[in-house]
N, C-alpha and C positions, 0 to 999 in steps of 0.2 A: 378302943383298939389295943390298947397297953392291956386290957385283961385278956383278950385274948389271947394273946402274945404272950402273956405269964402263965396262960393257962392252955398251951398251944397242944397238948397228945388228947384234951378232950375235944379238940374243935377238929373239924375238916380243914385238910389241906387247904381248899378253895377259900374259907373262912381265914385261915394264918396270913397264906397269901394278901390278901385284900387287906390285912391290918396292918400289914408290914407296911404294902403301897402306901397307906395312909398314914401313917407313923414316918415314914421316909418323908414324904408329900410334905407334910407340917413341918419336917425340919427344914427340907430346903425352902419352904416359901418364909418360915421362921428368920433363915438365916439372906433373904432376899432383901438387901434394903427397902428395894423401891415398894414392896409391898407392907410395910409399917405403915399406920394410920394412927396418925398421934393429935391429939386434942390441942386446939390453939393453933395448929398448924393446916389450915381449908388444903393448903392445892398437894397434903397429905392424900388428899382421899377423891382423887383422879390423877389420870396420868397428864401433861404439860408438857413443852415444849419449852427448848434454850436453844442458844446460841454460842458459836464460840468464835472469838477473830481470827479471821485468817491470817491474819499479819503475823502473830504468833510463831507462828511455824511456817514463813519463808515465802507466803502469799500476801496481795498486796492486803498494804494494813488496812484498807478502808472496809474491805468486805469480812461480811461474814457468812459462817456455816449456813448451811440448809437449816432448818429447825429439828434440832432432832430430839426424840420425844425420853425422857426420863427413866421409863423406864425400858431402855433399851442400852440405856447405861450399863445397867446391872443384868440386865436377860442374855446380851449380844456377848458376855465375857466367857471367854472359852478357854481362857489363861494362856492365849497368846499359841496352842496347842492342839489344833481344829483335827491335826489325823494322829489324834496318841488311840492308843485300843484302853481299852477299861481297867487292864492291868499298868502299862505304862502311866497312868492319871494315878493308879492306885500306890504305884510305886515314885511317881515323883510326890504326891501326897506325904506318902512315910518319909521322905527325903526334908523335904520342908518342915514338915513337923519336928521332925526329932527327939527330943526331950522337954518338948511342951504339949505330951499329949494330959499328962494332969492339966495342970494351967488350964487349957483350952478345954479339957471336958468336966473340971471343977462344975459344983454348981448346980442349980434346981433349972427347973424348965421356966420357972416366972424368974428368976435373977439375970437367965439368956435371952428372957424376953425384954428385959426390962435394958440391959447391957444394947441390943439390939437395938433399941425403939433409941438409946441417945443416940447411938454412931446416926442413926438415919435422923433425928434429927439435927446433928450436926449436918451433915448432905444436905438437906433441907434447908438450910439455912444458907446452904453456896447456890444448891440450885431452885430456884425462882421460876413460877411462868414468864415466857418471851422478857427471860432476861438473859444478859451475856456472861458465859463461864469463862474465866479463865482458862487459856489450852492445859496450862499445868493444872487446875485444881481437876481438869478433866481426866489426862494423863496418871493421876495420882489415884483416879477409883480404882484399876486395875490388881492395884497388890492390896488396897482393903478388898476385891473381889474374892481374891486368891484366897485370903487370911479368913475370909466369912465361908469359903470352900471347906478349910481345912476346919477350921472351927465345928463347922454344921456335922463332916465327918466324926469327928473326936466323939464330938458331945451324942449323936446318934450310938456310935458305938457303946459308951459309956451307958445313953438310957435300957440299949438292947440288955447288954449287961446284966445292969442291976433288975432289970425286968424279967427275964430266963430264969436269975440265980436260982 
């Protein structure tokens, strides 16, 4: 897809198009925790279910959540932001970023995979099949969501970049 893309006035439209979708595609599922499959780690490589106490957050302590399944952890996050338009995302995007867009798009496509594959299996290590999460360590995916949004943007940008030049 990246030759393409490098080589985009000799391909069809339709041809650029599709590569792009899939160059985009890989960075967000790249930048998708719940989608790392890491060795040593089995319930890496299906989706599971947790729990969290209700107690937590002002429900009686005994019970707990519905089971809810992992990766909707990381699919259901919308940064708290369900009716922004494309531009509004794009411009709180640069807003958050600011002068970390080096930082965030430093770096090869295996160094972001490899960066990638610890943070999830750090996750992996809090969340367990039918085990119980902490409400906070729940609470607390949300701005690594945010941060793995802004990341996946930078670092796409950056390969478009050096892939065009």
């Amino acid at each position: 897809a990246l030759v393409v893309i490098a080589n985009h006035k000799s391909h069809s439209k339709a041809e650029v198009t599709e590569a792009l979708r899939t160059v985009i595609n890989l960075m967000c599922d790249m930048h998708d925790l719940s989608r790392a499959r890491i060795d040593g780690i089995p319930h890496s490589m299906r989706n599971f279910t947790y729990q969290i106490p209700l107690g937590e957050y002002g429900k009686n302590k005994d019970e707990l959540s519905k089971p809810l399944k992992w990766s909707n952890t990381w699919k259901s996050f919308d940064g708290g932001f369900k009716h922004y338009t494309a531009a509004y995302w794009a411009d709180d995007l640069r807003t958050y970023i600011g002068d970390r867009y080096e930082e965030y798009a430093k770096g090869t496509l295996r160094e972001w995979v490899v960066d990638n594959g610890k943070l999830s299996a750090h996750y992996y290590g809090i969340y367990k099949p039918k085990s119980v999460v902490s409400y906070w360590d729940c609470k607390w995916t949300s701005p690594v969501a945010y941060d793995m949004v802004a990341k996946a943007s930078c670092r796409l940008a950056a390969l478009l970049n050096e892939t065009i030049k």
